[in-house]
VOGU-3710 file (C-alpha; in Angstrom, 3 decimals, decimal comma):
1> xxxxxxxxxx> -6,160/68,296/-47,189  -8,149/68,694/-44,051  -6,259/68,648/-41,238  -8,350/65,869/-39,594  -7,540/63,566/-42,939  -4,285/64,553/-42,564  -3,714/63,201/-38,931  -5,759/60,003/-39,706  -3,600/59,527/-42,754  -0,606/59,760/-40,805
11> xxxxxxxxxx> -2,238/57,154/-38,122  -3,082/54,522/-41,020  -0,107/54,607/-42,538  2,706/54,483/-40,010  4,266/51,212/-39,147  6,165/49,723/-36,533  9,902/48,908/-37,638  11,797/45,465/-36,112  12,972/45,709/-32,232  16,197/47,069/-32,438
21> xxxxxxxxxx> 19,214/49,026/-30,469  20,850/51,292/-32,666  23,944/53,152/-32,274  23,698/56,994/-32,632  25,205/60,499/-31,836  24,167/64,264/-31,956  21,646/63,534/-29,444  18,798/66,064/-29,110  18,057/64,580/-25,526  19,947/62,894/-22,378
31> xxxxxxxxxx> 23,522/61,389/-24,448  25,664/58,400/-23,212  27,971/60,198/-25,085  29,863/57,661/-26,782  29,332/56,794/-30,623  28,016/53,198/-31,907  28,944/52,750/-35,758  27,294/50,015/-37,923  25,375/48,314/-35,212  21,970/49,046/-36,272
41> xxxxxxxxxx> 20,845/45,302/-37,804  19,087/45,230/-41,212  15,410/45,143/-41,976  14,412/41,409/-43,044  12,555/40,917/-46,502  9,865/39,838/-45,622  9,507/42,843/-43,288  10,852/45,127/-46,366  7,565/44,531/-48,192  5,531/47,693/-48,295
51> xxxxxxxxxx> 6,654/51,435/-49,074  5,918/52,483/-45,607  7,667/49,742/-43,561  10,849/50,833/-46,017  10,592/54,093/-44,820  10,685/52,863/-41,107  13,768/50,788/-42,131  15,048/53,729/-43,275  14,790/56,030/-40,028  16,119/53,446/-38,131
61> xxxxxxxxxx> 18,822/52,261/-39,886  20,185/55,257/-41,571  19,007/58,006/-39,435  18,722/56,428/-36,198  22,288/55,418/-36,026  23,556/58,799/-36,263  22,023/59,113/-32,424  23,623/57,771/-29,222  22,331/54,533/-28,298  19,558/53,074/-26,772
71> xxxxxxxxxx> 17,577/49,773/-26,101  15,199/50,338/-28,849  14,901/52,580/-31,860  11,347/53,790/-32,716  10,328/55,537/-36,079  7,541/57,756/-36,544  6,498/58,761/-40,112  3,953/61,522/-39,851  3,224/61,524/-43,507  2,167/64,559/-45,729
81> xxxxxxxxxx> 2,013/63,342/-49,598  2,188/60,169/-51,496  3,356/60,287/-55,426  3,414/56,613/-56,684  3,504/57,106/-60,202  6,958/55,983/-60,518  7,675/52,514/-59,273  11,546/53,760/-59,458  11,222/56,956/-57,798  8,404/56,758/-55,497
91> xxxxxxxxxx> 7,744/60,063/-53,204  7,254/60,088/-49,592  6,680/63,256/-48,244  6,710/63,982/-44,228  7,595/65,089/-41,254  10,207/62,508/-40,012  11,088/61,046/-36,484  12,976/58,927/-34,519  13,707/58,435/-31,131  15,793/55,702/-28,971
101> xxxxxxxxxx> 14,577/54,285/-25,368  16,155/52,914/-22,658  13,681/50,556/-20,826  13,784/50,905/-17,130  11,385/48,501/-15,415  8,008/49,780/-17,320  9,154/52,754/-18,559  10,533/53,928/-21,860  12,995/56,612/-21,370  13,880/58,832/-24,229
111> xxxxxxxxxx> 17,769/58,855/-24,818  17,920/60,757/-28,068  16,128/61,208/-31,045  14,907/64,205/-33,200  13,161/65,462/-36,451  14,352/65,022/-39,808  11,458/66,586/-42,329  11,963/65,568/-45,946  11,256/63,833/-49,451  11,974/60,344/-49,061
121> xxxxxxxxxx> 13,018/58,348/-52,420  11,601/54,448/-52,447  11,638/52,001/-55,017  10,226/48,338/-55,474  12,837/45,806/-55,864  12,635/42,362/-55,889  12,153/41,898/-52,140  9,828/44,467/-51,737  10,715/48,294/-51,447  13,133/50,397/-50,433
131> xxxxxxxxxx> 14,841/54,004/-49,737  17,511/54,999/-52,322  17,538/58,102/-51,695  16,073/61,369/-49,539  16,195/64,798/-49,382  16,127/66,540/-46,139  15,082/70,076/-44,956  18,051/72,254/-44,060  18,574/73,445/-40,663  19,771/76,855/-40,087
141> xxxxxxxxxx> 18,981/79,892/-42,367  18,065/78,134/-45,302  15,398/75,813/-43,218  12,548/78,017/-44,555  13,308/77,990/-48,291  14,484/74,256/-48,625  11,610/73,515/-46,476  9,078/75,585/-49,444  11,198/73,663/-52,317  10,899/70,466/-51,361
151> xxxxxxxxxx> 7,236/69,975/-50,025  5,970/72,188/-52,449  2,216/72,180/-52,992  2,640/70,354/-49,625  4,158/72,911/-48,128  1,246/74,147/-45,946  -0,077/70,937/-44,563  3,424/70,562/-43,550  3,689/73,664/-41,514  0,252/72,081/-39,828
161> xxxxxxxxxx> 2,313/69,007/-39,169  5,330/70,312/-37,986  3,883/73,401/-35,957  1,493/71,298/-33,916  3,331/70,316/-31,459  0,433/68,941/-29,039  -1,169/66,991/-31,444  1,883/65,250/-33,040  3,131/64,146/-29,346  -0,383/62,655/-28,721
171> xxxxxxxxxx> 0,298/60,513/-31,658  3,673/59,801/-30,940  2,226/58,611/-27,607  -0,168/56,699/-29,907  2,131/55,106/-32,253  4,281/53,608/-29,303  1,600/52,179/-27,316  1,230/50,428/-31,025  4,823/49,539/-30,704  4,957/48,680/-27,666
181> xxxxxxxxxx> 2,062/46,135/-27,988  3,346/44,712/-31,690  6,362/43,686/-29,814  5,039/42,255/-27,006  7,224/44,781/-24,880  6,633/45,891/-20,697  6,217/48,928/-21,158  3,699/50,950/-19,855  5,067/54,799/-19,060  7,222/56,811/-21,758
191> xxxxxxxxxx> 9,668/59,905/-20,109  11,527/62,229/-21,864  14,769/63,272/-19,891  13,533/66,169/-17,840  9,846/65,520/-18,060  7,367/63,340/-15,751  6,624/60,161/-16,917  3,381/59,926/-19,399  1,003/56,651/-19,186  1,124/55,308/-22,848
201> xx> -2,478/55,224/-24,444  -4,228/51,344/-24,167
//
């Protein structure tokens, strides 16, 4: 895959989950350093209704709890490979994110958040779809070779993905100004701790 499809398949396809603080430690950025357990609220049905918006759930309600807490938990799914043969054990390949913000006046403020690259599990239910089940890249010495064993034939357009850095925060910028408009939110700057403020994209 070209990586122009690749970044405009990533833009189509990732979706805004609900407005939601969620409780979280291991911080990669600025900590409150104290731990919120089972605070993040559950994804509604009739939001639950695609593959993609299950995968969103998913970040923010299973992985973005494990972060300390902000005022709103944002998910960003940049996506590498689709298998939807199996309606039980559909595959969701990509290059997973999630980051919490404070909001301070018009700014979003990065707390904590990180990457967690993987295979992500999904299956239709009754109420739509969602995650049962996913397998994540190991960190360490092993990140290389569980990386290669779970993407695959994907393996490559993931190491586009995950190596460019410049172009995946220009979407990250992208997909929040998204965000940021869905939910009718003040926001017009986003700073990570340590970094000038950036003016999100209209």
């Amino acid at each position: 895959m070209k990586q122009s499809k690749l970044w405009m398949l990533a833009a189509i396809l990732i979706c805004g989950a609900s407005l939601v603080g969620c409780g979280n430690n291991n911080a990669k950025e600025q900590t409150k350093g104290n731990q919120v357990e089972g605070n993040a609220p559950e994804t509604t049905k009739a939001e639950e209704t695609t593959i993609y918006t299950a995968v969103d759930a998913y970040l923010v309600n299973e992985i973005g709890k494990n972060y300390s807490q902000g005022d709103v938990c944002i998910p960003y799914a940049f996506l590498v490979g689709t298998n939807e043969d199996n309606l039980e054990d559909i595959l969701v390949w990509g290059d997973f994110w999630v980051f919490n913000y404070d909001l301070v006046g018009d700014t979003l403020k990065t707390v904590s958040g990180g990457s967690h690259p993987g295979l992500m599990h999904v299956r239709k239910t009754e109420n739509g779809y969602e995650v049962f089940d996913f397998d994540e890249v190991a960190d360490g010495t092993d990140n290389m070779s569980s990386a290669k064993e779970i993407f695959g034939d994907y393996f490559d357009v993931f190491c586009e993905v995950n190596g460019y850095a410049e172009k995946r925060e220009d979407m990250r910028l992208r997909f929040t100004s998204d965000y940021v408009k869905k939910h009718n939110m003040q926001a017009t700057l986003l700073q990570d701790y340590g970094w000038p403020a950036v003016v999100l994209p209209e």
